[in-house]
Every structure is written in structure tokens, then in C-alpha cells.
N, C-alpha and C positions, 0 to 999 in steps of 0.2 A: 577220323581217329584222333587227330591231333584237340580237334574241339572235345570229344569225348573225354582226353585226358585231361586237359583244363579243368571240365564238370568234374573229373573225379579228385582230382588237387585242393576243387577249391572245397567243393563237398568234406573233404576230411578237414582240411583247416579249422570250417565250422564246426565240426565234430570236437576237433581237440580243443577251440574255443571256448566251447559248450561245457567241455568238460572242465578245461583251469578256471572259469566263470562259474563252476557250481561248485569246485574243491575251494575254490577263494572265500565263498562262504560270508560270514558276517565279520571277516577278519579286518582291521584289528579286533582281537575278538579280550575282552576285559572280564573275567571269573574271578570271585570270589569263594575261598575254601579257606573255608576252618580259622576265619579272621585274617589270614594273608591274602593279598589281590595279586594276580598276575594278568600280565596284558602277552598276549598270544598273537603272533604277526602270520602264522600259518600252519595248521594242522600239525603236530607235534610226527617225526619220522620215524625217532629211535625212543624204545621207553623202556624203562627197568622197574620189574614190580617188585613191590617186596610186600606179599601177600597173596595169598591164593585167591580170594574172592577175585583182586583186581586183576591176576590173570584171565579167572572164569571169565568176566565181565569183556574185558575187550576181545574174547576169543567168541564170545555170546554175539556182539557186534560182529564180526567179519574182519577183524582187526591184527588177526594173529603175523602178519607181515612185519608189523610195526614192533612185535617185542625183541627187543636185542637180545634179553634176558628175564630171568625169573627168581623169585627166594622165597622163602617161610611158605612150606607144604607143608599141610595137614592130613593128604592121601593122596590118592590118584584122581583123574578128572573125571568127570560123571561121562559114562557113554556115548551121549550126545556132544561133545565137547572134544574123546580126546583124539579122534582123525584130525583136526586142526591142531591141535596141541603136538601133534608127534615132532620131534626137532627141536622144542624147545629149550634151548639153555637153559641149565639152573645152575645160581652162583653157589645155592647154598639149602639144605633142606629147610633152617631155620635162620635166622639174622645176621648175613652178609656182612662183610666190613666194607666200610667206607669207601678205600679204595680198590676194593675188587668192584663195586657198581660204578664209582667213577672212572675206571676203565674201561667201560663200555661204551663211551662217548654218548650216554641217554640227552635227549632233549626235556626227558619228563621222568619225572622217578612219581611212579604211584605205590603209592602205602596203602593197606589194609589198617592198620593201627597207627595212633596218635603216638605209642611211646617208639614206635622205630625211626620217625623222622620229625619228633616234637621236642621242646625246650630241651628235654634230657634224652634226643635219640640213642636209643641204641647202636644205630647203623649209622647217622649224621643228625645234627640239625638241619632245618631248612634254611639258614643263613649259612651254614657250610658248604651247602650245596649251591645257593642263589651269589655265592662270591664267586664261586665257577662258573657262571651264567647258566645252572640246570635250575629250572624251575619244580616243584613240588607241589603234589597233590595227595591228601587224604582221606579217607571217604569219609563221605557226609556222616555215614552213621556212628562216627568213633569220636565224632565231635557237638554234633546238635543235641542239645539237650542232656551232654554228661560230660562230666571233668571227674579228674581226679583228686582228691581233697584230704583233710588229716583223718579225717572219723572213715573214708571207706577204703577199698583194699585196692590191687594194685591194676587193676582191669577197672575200675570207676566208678560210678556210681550216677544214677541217672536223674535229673530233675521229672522229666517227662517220660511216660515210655516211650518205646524201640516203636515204631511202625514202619509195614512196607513201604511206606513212601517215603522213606530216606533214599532207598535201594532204588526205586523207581525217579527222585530228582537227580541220583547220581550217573543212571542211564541218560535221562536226558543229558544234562550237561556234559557228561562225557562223549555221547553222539554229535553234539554241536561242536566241541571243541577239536573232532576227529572231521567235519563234516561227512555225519553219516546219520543223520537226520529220521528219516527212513526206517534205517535199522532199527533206532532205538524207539521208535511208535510201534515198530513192530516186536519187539521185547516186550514193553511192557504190557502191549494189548494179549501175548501171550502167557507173560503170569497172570493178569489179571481173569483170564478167561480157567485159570489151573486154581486158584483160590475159589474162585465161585462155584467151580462142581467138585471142589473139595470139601466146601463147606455144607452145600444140598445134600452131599453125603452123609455126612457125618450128622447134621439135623433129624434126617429119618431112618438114624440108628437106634437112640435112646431118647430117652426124655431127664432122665438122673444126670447131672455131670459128675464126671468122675475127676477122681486127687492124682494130681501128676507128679514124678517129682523129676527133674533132669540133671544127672551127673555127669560131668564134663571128667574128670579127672582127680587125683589127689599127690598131694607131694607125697606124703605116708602113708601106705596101704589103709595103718591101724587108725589113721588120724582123723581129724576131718576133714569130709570132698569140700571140694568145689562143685558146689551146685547154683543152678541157676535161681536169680532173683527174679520177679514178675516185672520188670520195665525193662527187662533185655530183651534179644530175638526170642527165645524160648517163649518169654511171658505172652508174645503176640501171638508164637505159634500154640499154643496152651488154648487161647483165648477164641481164634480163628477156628477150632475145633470144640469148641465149647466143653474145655477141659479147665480145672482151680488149680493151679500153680500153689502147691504147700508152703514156696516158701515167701512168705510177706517180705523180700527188702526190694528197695532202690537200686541196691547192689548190683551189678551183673553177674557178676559168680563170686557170693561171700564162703567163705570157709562153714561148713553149719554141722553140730555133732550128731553123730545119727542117733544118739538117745530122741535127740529134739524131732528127728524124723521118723522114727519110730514112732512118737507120739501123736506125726502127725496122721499117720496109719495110710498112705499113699494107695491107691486104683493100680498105677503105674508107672514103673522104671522107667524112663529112657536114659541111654546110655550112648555115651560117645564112642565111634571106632575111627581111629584113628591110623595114618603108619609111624607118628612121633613114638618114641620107646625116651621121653626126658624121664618118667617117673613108672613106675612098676603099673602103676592104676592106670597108665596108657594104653595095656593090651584089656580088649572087652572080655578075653577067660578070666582073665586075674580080677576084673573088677565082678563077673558074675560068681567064681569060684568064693570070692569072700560073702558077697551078698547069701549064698545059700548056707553057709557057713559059720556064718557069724552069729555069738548066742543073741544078738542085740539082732541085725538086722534080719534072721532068716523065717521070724514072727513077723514081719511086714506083710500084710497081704498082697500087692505087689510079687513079693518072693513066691509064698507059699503058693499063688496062685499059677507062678510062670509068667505071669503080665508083665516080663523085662520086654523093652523095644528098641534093637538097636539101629541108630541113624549115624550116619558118617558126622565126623566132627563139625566139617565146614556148613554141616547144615543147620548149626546151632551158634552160628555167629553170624551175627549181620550181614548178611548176602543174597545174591542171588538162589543159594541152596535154600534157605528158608522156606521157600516155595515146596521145595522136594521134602522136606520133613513135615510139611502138611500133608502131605499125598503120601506119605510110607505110615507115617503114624495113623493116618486115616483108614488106611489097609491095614493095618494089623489089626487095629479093636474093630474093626469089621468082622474078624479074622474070630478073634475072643470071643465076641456076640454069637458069632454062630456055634461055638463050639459048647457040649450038651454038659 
């Protein structure tokens, strides 16, 4: 007995060995994001998002233990998602103050956007926070290849376009930085495997592409939306379905007047649903109600046709959702095609 228990003591030792030997990881572990370096001594414990996507994302990992907290929601979690999500703290539906996420004692504050924790954060800077010793992270896709500049509006404007492989370096890196390696080969091998028979789809539907247009929102019902430009998420998701983005900017969402869209005589609405209520055009009745209404836009064919398609918001900003708005948009003009 007594030698058995030896075998069994020493047996687990190795075990838990095996395990701080594979959580230790490549640590000191040195990442680079968005032009700041932070050097990492060990898997980050406690973290405060202030972004939807970057909860998606570590809840997508197996990571949901690690969030102390959460901020800036755009809806509810995608079904897959919100059994881990249940419990979550939220500081705030939209941009936290400073002191309510430095209260939470975060070891890492992840941002979905550049303006909640860049030069002119919202919520801090990253040297407000790195005087605290909280390190900062924002997602790759809110900084490679777009700034904000005097000629575009206040979301950015892009040198390059959007591609899923922002969303897919930012798994990685964030898998290594949690030591969780594994999980994020196994993320990406499964979008990548949800793009390609999204795409075989949508190939041996038509052979015409059709004219897209994506409305995110408008400050004034009567004014001009915020629609999407062709180098943001949209313009991939457009592209990956072999759909023409109407509208030609850099832009990610410029202001554009729907005379100009009118003229561009659009296939198809997509439309953002959201639970934000900042602006009237937030709810998807109020922005379809004007659409069928309006003497300008209810000649769209788009309108006239009923070819509006509504996607949850988060699936129309650099995220992991991007994926899900290929596969729902893919399913509706499936949906269209067939109907007589």
C-alpha cells in the first residue's frame, strides 16, 4: 500500500509538472500590437474587454474563466457562445470609464477599437493604463492597414482591405499569449472550413453578381446612413460571396446620400440588428419602415423586390461574426433564387 501511494504521489507531481511546463509556455512571451510591445511573464489571469468581438473571441477559446469583466455590446451572444458567456459582468453596454475597468484589478484590458484605448481613448489611453502596470491590447484589425486621417470619418479609412486573416492572426496570437495553442488551430481550421462551403455555395447559385449595399446605422433617420465602404469587413464579406459592394470608398462606414444610392440601383439591402437604441436607425423596423417609405429610396430594387437581409451588427465589424454573415447572407439569396 505504502509503495502504491509513493506511485500515486509521484505519478500526480508529474502530472501537475506537465501541466505548469505547458501553461509556462514560450514565456517571457514579447507581442507586438498596434505599434506598442508588451513583454508577458505569464498568461494573463484577469482581463477587461471593452468590445464584443474580444469577448466572442476568448469565450471562442475556452477562456471565459479569465474575464473579470465586459463593455461595448452590440447584441446578445451567438448561440454557440452564450452557455459560456452566462455570469458575465458587464461594466457597461457601451464605453466604460476609466475607473470602473481599473477597478477590476485587469492584468490585460482587450479593446475591439483603436478609439477606446488609443491616443485619444475614450475609456483611457494605453499609457494611462501601462502607468498602472495593465497592459493593452487592440485588435489587429482596427489597426493594420487603417488610421484615422483629416479627409475620412471617424471609424477610418483603410489603406488595404479588411481580410479574414486579421481575425485569424489575432486568434493566434491570442491563443499563445493565454497558452492555449490548440484551441486556436482549432478555431481557425473551423472558420476556414465555414468560408469554403459557404463559398461552393453561393458559386453554384448564379453566375450574375449582384449589387450590395450594407447599412450599419444613421445619426438622422432623414440624413445620410452610414454605409459600408468596400476595404472594411463587409467589402470581404460582399467579395467571399461573389457579391459588388455599391459603394467604391476606403472608408469603412462613410456617410453616403441615398440619392447617390438610388443611383447605384442595389440587388440587396443588408441591414444591421442591433440592441444599441444611440440613434432611431438602430432599431431594423425604423430603418426598413423608411426604406419602403421613402419617395427616394422605396424605387430601389432592393426595396421593391423585398431583397433586405438582416445580419446582427457584430457581424459586420471585423470579427469573428464575419464568418456568420457569410453563411446567413449566403442562406437568404439561396432563399431569393428559389423563390418564383
Amino acid at each position: 500500500m505504502f509503495v502504491k501511494h509513493l506511485l500515486s504521489l509521484a505519478a500526480s507531481a508529474w502530472l501537475l509538472f506537465t501541466a505548469q511546463a505547458f501553461a509556462a509556455g514560450p514565456f517571457p512571451l514579447t507581442l507586438e500590437n498596434c505599434g506598442v510591445k508588451h513583454t508577458f511573464t505569464h498568461p494573463p489571469e484577469r482581463v477587461v474587454t471593452v468590445g464584443q468581438h474580444e469577448t466572442e473571441l476568448l469565450l471562442a477559446l475556452g477562456l471565459e474563466k479569465k474575464i473579470a469583466a465586459t463593455s461595448v455590446w452590440f447584441g446578445a451572444l451567438p448561440d454557440t457562445l452564450a452557455p459560456l458567456g452566462k455570469g458575465l459582468k458587464k461594466l457597461a453596454d457601451n464605453a466604460p470609464s476609466f475607473e470602473a475597468v481599473v477597478a477590476q484589478k485587469p492584468e490585460l484590458v482587450l479593446a475591439q477599437y483603436h478609439w477606446h484605448i488609443g491616443p485619444q481613448g475614450e475609456v483611457g489611453t494605453r499609457d494611462q493604463f501601462a502607468a498602472l502596470g495593465i497592459n493593452t491590447w487592440i485588435s489587429p484589425a482596427d489597426c493594420i492597414g487603417k488610421r484615422v486621417t483629416d479627409s475620412s470619418n471617424g471609424d477610418g479609412a483603410r489603406s488595404t482591405p479588411f481580410s479574414i486573416a486579421e481575425i485569424e492572426r489575432e486568434i493566434r496570437e491570442l491563443a499563445m499569449l493565454f497558452a492555449v495553442p490548440q484551441q486556436g488551430d482549432s478555431l481557425i481550421k473551423a472558420l476556414t472550413q465555414r468560408i469554403e462551403k459557404a463559398q461552393k455555395e453561393a458559386a453554384s447559385q448564379r453566375k450574375t453578381p449582384l449589387k450590395v449595399l450594407f447599412w450599419f446605422s444613421s445619426s438622422r433617420l432623414n440624413g445620410d446612413p452610414w454605409v459600408a465602404g468596400n476595404f472594411g469587413a463587409p467589402g470581404w464579406i460582399g467579395k467571399t460571396l461573389g457579391l459588388n459592394n455599391v459603394i467604391d470608398s476606403h472608408d469603412e462606414w462613410p456617410a453616403v446620400t441615398w440619392e447617390r444610392i438610388a443611383q447605384a440601383q442595389p440587388d440587396i439591402i443588408v441591414i444591421a440588428e442591433m440592441a444599441r437604441r444611440l440613434y432611431p436607425a438602430d432599431d431594423v423596423a425604423v430603418k426598413k419602415g423608411f426604406l419602403r417609405s421613402d419617395p427616394v429610396t422605396q424605387h430601389i430594387p432592393a426595396v421593391k423586390n423585398n431583397h433586405i437581409i438582416v445580419v446582427p451588427a457584430m457581424s459586420l465589424n471585423p470579427s469573428l461574426r464575419n464568418v456568420d454573415a457569410v453563411e446567413l447572407i449566403g442562406q437568404q439569396l439561396a432563399t431569393f433564387q428559389a423563390q418564383p
